[in-house]
C-alpha positions in Angstrom: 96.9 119.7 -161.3 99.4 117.7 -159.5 100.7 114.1 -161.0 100.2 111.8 -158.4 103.1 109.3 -158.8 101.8 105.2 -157.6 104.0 104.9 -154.6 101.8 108.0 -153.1 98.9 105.3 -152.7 101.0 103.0 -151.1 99.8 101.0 -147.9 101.8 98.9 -145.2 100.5 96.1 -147.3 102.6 96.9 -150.1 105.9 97.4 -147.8 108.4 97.4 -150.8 106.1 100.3 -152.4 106.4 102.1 -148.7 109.9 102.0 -149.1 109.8 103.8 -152.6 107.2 106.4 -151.3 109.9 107.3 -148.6 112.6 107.3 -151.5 110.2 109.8 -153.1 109.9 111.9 -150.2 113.8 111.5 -150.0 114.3 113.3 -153.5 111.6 115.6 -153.0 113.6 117.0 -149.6 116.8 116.6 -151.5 116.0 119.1 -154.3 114.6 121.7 -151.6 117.5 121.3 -149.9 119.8 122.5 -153.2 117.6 125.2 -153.8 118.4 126.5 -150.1 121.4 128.5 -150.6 120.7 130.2 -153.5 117.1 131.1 -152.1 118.2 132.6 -149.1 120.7 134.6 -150.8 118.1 136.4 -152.6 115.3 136.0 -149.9 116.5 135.3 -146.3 114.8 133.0 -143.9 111.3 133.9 -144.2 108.6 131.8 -142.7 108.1 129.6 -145.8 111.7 128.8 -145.5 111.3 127.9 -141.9 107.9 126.1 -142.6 109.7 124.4 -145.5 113.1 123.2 -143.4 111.2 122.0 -140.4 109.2 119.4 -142.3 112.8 118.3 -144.0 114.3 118.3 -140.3 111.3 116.3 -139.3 111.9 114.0 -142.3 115.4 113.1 -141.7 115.2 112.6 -137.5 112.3 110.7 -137.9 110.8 109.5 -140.6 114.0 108.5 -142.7 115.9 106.2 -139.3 112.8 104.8 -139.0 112.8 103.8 -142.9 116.5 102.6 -142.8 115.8 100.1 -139.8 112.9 99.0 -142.4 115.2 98.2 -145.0 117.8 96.6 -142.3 115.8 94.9 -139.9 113.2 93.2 -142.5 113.8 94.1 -146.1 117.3 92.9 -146.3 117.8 90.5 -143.9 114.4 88.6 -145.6 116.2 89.6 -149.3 119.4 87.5 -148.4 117.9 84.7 -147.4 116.4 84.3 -150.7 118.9 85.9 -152.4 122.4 85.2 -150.9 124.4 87.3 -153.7 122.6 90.4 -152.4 124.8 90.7 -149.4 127.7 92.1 -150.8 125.3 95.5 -152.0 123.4 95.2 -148.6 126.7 95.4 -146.8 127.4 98.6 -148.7 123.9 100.1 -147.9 124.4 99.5 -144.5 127.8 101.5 -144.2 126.3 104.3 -146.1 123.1 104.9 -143.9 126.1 105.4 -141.2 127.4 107.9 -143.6 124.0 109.5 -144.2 123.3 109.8 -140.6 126.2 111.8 -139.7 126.1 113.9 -143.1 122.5 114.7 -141.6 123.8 114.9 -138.4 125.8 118.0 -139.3 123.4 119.4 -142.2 120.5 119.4 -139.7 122.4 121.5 -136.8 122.8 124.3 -139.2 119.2 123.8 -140.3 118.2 124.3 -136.9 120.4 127.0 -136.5 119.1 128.5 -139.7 115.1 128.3 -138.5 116.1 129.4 -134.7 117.2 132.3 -136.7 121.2 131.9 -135.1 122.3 132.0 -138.5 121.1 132.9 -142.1 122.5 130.6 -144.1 123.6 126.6 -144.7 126.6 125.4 -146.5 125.8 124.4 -149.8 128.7 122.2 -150.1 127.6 120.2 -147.0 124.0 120.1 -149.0 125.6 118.8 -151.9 127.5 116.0 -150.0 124.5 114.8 -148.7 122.2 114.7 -151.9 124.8 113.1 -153.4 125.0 110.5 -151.2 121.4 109.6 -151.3 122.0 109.8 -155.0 124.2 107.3 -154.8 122.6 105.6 -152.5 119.2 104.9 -153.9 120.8 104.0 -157.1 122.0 100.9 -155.4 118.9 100.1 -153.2 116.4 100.2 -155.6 117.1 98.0 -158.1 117.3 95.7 -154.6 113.1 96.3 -154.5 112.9 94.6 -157.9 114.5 92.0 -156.9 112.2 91.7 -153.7 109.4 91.9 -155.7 110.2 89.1 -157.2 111.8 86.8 -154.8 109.9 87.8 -151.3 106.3 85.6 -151.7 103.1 88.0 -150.9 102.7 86.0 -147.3 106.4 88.0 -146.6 105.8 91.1 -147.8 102.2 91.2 -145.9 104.4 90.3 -142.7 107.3 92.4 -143.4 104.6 95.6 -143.4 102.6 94.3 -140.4 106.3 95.0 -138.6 106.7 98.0 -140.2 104.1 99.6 -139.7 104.2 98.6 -135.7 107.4 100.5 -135.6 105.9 103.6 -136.9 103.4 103.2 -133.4 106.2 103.2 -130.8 
């Protein structure tokens, strides 16, 4: 039987437990994506493969921009204004979800590549860069939840989701 970790049960009212359910999803597509290589070295692209990298593919174009414009758009922008010392990290964020888009830009054309069956296999030191990043890049951002958790009153957070989850319906 499966561990269900708490963020799973998350709801829009709980936005700053959204974000962490997306970071979970995050890792979760991050440690497929190392096993890649190595698995189709041994296997090929079978359809579990291609069942497998189309839910990451659909991950990354959609779900994760919409998460990032989350996190810039309401999360930090309502973090700062209780917590001005917080802009210094948020700045940093910011510049690396540039630098996760385009490392995803380039990991995902050879993904698509890879399930259009054009090629039959992904560069693992592109894969690295990219979980790396994220690595790096969650390690900064969530210790920035805490600290909404505690600053951001419950009337915020219940707002902060109502918009969130609005953007999820466009």
């Amino acid at each position: 039987m499966q561990i269900l970790e708490p963020q799973q049960f998350a709801s829009w009212n709980e936005p700053i437990e959204m974000l962490y359910a997306c970071h979970g999803k995050v890792k979760r597509f991050c440690r497929q994506l190392t096993i890649l290589p190595d698995y189709l070295t041994k296997h090929g692209c079978n359809q579990a493969v291609k069942n497998d990298v189309r839910q990451i593919l659909n991950y990354f174009n959609q779900s994760a921009p919409l998460h990032h414009d989350d996190e810039e758009k309401d999360f930090f922008p309502a973090l700062i204004a209780k917590l001005p010392e917080a802009k210094a990290k948020v700045d940093e964020l910011e510049r690396q979800h540039v630098d996760l888009h385009e490392n995803w830009r380039l990991l995902a054309a050879q993904l698509e590549s890879l399930v259009a069956q054009q090629c039959d296999k992904v560069d693992a030191v592109l894969i690295q860069r990219f979980v790396a990043a994220y690595d790096r890049h969650i390690a900064i951002e969530e210790p920035l939840f805490e600290l909404g958790k505690r600053y951001l009153s419950e009337a915020e957070l219940k707002a902060m989701g109502a918009i969130m989850s609005k953007r999820r319906l466009v």
